[in-house]
C-alpha positions as CSV (number, residue, x, y, z in Angstrom):
1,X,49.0,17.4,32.7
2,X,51.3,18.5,35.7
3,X,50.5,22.0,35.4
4,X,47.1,20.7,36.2
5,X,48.0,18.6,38.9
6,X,50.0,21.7,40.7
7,X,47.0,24.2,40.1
8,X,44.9,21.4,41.8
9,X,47.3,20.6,44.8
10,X,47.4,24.3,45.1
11,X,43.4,24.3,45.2
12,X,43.4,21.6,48.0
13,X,45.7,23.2,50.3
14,X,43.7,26.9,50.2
15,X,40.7,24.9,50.7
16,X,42.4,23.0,53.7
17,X,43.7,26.5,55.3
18,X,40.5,28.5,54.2
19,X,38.1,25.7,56.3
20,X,40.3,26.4,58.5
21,X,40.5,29.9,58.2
22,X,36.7,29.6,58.5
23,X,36.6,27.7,61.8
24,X,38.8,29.6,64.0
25,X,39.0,32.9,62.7
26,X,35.6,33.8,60.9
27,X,33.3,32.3,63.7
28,X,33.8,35.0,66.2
29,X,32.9,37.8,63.0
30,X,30.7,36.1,60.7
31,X,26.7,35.4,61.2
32,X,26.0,31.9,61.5
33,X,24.9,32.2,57.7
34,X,27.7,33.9,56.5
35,X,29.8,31.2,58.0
36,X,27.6,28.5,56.5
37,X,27.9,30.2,53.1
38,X,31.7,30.5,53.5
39,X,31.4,26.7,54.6
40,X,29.6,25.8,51.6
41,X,32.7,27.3,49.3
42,X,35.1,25.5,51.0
43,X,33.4,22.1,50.6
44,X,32.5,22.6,46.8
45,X,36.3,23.8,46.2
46,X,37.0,20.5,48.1
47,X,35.0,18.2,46.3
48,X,36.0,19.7,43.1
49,X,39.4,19.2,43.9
50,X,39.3,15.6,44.4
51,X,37.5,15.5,40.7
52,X,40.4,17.4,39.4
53,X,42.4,14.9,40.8
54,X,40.6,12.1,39.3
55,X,40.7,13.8,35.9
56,X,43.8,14.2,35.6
57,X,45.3,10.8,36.6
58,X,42.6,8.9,35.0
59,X,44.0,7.3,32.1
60,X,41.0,7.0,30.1
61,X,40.9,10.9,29.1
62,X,43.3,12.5,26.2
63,X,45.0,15.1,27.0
64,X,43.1,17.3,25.6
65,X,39.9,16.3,27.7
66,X,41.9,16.5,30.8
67,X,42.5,20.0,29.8
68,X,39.1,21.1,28.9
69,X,38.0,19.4,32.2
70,X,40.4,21.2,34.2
71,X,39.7,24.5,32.9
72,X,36.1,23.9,32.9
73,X,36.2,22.8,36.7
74,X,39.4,25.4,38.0
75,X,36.6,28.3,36.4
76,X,34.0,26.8,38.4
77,X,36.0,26.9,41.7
78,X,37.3,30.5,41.0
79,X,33.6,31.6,39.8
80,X,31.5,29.7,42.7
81,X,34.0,29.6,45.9
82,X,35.9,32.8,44.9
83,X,32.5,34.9,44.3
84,X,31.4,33.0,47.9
85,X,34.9,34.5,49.4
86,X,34.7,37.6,48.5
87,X,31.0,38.5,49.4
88,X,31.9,37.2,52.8
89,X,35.6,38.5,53.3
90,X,35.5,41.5,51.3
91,X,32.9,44.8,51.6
92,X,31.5,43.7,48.3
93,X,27.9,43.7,48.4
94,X,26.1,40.4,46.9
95,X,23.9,42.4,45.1
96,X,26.7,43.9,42.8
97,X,28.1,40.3,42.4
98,X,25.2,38.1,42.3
99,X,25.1,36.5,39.0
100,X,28.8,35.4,39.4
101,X,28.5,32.3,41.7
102,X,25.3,30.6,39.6
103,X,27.7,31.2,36.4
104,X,30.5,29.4,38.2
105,X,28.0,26.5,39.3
106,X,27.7,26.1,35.6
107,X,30.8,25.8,34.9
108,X,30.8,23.0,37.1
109,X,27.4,21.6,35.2
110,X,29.0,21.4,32.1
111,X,32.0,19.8,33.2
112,X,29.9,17.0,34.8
113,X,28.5,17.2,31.4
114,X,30.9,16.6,29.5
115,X,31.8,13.7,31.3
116,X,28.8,12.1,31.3
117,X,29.8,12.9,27.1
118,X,32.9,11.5,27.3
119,X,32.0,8.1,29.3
120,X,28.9,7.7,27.3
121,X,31.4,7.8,24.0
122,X,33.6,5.3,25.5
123,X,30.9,3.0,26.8
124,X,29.7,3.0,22.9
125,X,33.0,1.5,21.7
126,X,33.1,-1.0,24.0
């Protein structure tokens, strides 16, 4: 579970220097879509981040579902953001990497999934 909760605090602070990155650095060389694109990977690192968090303090998820979780939602950041970053940071043309960022979007689907899954389980026992 703490190798989790490092991997996730590690997630949080690039997404706190990237926006930041973003704001300061990328303004002056990015379109104003580019930026908002870049923008966009930030915040869905970010929020995923603070679900990371959640999963793996909450105390109503085995181990075992805190890892699928994490995996599930750490692919998602590195599929969605990471495709995001490197389109707009890197000479890499979208076109060769296009079907990357919808793949890690469903990683994040089925995480959200499965814990719709898991809740609904645990609202059935009660």
């Amino acid at each position: 579970m703490f190798k989790n909760l490092i991997i996730t605090c590690f997630l949080g602070m690039f997404a706190i220097i990237l926006g930041a990155f973003g704001a300061h650095a990328l303004k002056e060389s990015l379109t104003v879509e580019a930026l908002e694109s870049f923008n966009t990977a930030v915040r869905y690192q970010m929020y995923h981040v603070i679900v990371l968090l959640f999963v793996n303090t909450f105390s109503g998820f085995s181990k075992q579902q805190k890892n699928t979780l994490s995996i599930l939602f750490f692919c998602g950041i590195f599929l969605f953001s990471g495709s995001i970053y490197a389109i707009q940071l890197t000479p890499i043309s979208a076109k060769s990497i296009w079907f990357i960022t919808p793949l890690g979007g469903l990683f994040f689907i089925v995480a959200w999934f499965l814990m719709i899954i898991i809740f609904l389980k645990k609202n059935k026992k009660e």
